[in-house]
Structures are given as structure tokens and as C-alpha cells.
Residue frames as a rotation matrix with the C-alpha (Angstrom) as fourth column:
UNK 1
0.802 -0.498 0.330 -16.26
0.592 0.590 -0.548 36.85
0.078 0.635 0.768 -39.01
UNK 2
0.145 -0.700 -0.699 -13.06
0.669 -0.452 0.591 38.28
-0.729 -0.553 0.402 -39.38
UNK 3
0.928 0.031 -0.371 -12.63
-0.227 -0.741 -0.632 41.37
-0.294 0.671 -0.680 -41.27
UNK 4
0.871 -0.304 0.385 -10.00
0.349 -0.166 -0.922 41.87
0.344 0.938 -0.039 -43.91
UNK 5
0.274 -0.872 0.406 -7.68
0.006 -0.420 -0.907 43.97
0.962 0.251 -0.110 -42.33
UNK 6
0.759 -0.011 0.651 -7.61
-0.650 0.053 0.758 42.52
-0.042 -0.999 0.033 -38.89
UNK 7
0.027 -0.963 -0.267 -3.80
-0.760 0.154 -0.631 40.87
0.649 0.220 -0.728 -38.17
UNK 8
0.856 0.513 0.053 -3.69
-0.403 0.602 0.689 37.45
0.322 -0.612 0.723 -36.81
UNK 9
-0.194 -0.962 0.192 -0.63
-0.975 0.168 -0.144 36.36
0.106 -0.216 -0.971 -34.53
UNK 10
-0.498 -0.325 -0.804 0.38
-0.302 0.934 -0.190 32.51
0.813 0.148 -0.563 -34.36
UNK 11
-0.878 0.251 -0.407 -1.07
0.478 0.422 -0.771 32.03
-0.022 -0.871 -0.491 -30.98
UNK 12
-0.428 0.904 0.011 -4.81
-0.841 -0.394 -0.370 33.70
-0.330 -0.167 0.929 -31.66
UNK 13
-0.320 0.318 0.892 -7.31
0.213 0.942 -0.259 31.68
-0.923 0.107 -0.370 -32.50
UNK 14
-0.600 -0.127 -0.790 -7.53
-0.488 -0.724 0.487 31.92
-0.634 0.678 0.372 -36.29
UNK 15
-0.748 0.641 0.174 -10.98
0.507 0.381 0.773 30.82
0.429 0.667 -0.609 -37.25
UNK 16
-0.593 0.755 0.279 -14.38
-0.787 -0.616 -0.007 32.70
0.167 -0.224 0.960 -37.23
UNK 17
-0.882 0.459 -0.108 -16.41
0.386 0.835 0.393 29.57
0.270 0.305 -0.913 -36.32
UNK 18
-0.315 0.912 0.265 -20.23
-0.947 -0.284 -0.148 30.17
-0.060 -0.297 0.953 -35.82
UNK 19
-0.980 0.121 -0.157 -22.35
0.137 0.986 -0.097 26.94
0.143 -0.117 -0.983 -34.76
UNK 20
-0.045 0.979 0.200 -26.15
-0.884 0.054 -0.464 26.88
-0.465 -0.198 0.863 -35.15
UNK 21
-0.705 0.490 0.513 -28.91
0.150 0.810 -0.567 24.06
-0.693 -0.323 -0.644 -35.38
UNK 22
-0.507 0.843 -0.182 -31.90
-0.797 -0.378 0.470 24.71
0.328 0.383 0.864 -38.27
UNK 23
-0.089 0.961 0.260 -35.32
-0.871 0.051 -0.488 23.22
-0.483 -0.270 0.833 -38.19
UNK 24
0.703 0.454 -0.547 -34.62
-0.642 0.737 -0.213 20.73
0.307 0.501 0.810 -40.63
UNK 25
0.991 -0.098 0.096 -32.33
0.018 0.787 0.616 18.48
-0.136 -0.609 0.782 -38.03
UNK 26
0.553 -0.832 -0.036 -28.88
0.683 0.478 -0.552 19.43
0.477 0.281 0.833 -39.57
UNK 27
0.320 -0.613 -0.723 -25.78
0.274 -0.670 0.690 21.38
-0.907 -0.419 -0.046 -37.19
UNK 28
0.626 -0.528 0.574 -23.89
0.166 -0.629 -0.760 23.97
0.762 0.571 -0.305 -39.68
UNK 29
0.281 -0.777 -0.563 -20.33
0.675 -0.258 0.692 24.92
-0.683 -0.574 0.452 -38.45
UNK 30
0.986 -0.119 0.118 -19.13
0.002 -0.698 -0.716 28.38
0.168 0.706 -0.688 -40.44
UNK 31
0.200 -0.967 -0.161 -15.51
0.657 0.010 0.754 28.74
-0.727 -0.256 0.636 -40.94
UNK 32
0.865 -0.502 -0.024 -13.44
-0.284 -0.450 -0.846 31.34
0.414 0.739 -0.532 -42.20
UNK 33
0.493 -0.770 0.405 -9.44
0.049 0.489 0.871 30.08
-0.869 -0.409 0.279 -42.23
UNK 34
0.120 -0.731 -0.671 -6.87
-0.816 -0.458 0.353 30.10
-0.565 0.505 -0.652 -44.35
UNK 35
0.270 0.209 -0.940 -6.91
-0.927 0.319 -0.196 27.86
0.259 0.924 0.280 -47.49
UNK 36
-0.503 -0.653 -0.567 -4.51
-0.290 0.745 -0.601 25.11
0.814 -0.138 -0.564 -46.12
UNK 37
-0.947 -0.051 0.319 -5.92
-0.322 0.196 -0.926 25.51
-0.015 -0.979 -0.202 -42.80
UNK 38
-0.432 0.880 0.199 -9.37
-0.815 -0.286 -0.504 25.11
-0.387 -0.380 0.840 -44.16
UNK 39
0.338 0.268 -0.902 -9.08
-0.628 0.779 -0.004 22.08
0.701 0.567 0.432 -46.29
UNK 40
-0.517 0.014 -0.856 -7.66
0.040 0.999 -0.009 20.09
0.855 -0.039 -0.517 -43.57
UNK 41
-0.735 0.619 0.277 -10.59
-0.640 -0.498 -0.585 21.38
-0.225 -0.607 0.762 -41.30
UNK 42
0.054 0.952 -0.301 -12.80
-0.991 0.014 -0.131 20.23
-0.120 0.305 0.945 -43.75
UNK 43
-0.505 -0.533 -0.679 -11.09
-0.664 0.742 -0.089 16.79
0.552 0.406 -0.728 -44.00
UNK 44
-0.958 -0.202 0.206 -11.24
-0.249 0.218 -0.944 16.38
0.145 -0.955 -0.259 -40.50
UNK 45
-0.211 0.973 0.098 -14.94
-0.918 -0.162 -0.362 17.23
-0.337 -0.167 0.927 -40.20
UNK 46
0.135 -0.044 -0.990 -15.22
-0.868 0.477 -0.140 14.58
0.479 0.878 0.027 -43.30
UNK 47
-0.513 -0.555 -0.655 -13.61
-0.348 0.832 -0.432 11.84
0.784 0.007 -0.620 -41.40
UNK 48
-0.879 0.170 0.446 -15.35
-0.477 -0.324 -0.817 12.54
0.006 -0.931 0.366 -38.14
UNK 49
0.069 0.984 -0.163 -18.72
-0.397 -0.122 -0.910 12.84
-0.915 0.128 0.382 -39.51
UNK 50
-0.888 -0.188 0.420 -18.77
0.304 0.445 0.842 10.01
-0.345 0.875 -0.338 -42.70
UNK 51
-0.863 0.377 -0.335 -21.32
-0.504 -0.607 0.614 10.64
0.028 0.699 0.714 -45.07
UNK 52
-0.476 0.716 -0.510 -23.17
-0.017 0.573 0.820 7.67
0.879 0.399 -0.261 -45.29
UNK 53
-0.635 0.290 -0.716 -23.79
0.772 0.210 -0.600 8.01
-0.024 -0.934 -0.357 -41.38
UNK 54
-0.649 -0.054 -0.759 -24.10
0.379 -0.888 -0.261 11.79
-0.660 -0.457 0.597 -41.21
UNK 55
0.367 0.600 0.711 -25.14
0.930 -0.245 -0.274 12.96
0.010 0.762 -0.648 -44.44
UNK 56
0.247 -0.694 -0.676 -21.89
0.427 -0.548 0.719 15.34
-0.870 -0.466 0.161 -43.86
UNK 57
0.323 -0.496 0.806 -20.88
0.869 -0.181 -0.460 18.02
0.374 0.849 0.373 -46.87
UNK 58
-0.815 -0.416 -0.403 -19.04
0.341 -0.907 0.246 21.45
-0.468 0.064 0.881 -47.35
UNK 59
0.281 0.899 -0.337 -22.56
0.694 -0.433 -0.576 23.32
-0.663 -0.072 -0.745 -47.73
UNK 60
0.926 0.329 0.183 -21.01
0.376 -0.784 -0.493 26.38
-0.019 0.526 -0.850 -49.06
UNK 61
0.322 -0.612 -0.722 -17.98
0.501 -0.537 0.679 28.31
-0.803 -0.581 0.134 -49.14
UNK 62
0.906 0.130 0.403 -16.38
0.422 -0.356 -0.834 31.07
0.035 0.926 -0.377 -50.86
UNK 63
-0.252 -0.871 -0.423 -13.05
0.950 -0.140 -0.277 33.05
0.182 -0.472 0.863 -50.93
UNK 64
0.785 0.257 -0.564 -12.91
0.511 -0.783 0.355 35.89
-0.350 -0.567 -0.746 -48.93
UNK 65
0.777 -0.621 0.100 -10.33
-0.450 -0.660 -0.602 39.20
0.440 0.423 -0.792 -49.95
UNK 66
0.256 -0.671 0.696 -7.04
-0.967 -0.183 0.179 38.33
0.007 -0.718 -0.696 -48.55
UNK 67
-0.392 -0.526 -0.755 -7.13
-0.667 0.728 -0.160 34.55
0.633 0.441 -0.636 -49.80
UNK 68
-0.734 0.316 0.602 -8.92
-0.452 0.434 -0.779 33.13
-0.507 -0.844 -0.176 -46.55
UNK 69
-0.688 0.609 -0.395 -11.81
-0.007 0.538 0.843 30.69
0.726 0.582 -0.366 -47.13
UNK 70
-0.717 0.517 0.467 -15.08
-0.652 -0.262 -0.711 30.70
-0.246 -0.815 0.525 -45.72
UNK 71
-0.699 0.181 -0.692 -16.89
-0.128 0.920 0.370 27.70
0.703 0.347 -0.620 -45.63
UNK 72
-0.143 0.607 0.782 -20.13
-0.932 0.184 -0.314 25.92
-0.334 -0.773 0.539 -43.72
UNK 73
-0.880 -0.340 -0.333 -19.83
-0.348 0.937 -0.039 22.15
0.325 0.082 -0.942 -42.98
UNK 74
0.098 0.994 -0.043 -23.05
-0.918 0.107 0.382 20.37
0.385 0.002 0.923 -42.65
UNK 75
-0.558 -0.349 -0.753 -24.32
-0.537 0.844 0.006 17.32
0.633 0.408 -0.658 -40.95
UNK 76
0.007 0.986 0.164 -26.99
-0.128 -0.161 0.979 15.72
0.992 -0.028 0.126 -39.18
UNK 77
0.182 -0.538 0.823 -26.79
-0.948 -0.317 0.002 15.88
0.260 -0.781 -0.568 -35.08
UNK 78
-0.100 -0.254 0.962 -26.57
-0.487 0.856 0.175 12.05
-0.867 -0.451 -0.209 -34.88
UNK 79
-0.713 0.102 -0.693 -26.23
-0.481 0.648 0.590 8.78
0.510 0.754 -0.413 -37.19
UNK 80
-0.738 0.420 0.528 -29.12
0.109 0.847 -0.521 7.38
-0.666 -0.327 -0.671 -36.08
């Protein structure tokens, strides 16, 4: 993830993303991003991946020092 006191310029990529798979069939995506940048992350995800297909939420997330959000989007690897 990114640490606290690590400066991000306009052209870095400015998300920690981590992707894993668990046992019980659903992908997690971690983000950490700035507030703005993470709600329309999470929108996106949202629109991508409906619920009623996916079974798609915001799992978790908290704020991090410094105002960033950190966040893990959930959803299952297919609508079938």
C-alpha cells in the first residue's frame, strides 16, 4: 500500500491496487485512493459488476492518515 508520507506526482499511478481470488468463488480488488478518486472507482466497479448479476459490494474500507481511502470491492468471477 502506500505509506503516508510517500508524494504522488499527477502522472504516477495513484492507487495501491492488490487483486486476489479466495476459496469461496469471490475476486477482491484493494484500493487505497483519494476520496473523490475512490468513490468514482467504486461507482465504476458498481456499474461494471451489477449486483444482482455479481453479488458486487464495497467489502470494507477505511480512512487512511492523510485523508486517502482504502477500500476492497467484492464480486463473484462471473454472473453465471
Amino acid at each position: 500500500m502506500l505509506s503516508g508520507g510517500t508524494s504522488r506526482g499527477a502522472g504516477d499511478v495513484r492507487m495501491a491496487r492488490q487483486a486476489h481470488s479466495a476459496p469461496d468463488g469471490f475476486v477482491r480488488e484493494t484500493f487505497s485512493l483519494p476520496r473523490e478518486e475512490a468513490r468514482a472507482r467504486a461507482e465504476a466497479f458498481l456499474k461494471s459488476y451489477p449486483k444482482a448479476a455479481y453479488m458486487s459490494e464495497v467489502e470494507r474500507w477505511r480512512e487512511l492518515p492523510g485523508g486517502a481511502i482504502e477500500f476492497t470491492l467484492r464480486r463473484l468471477r462471473s454472473a453465471d
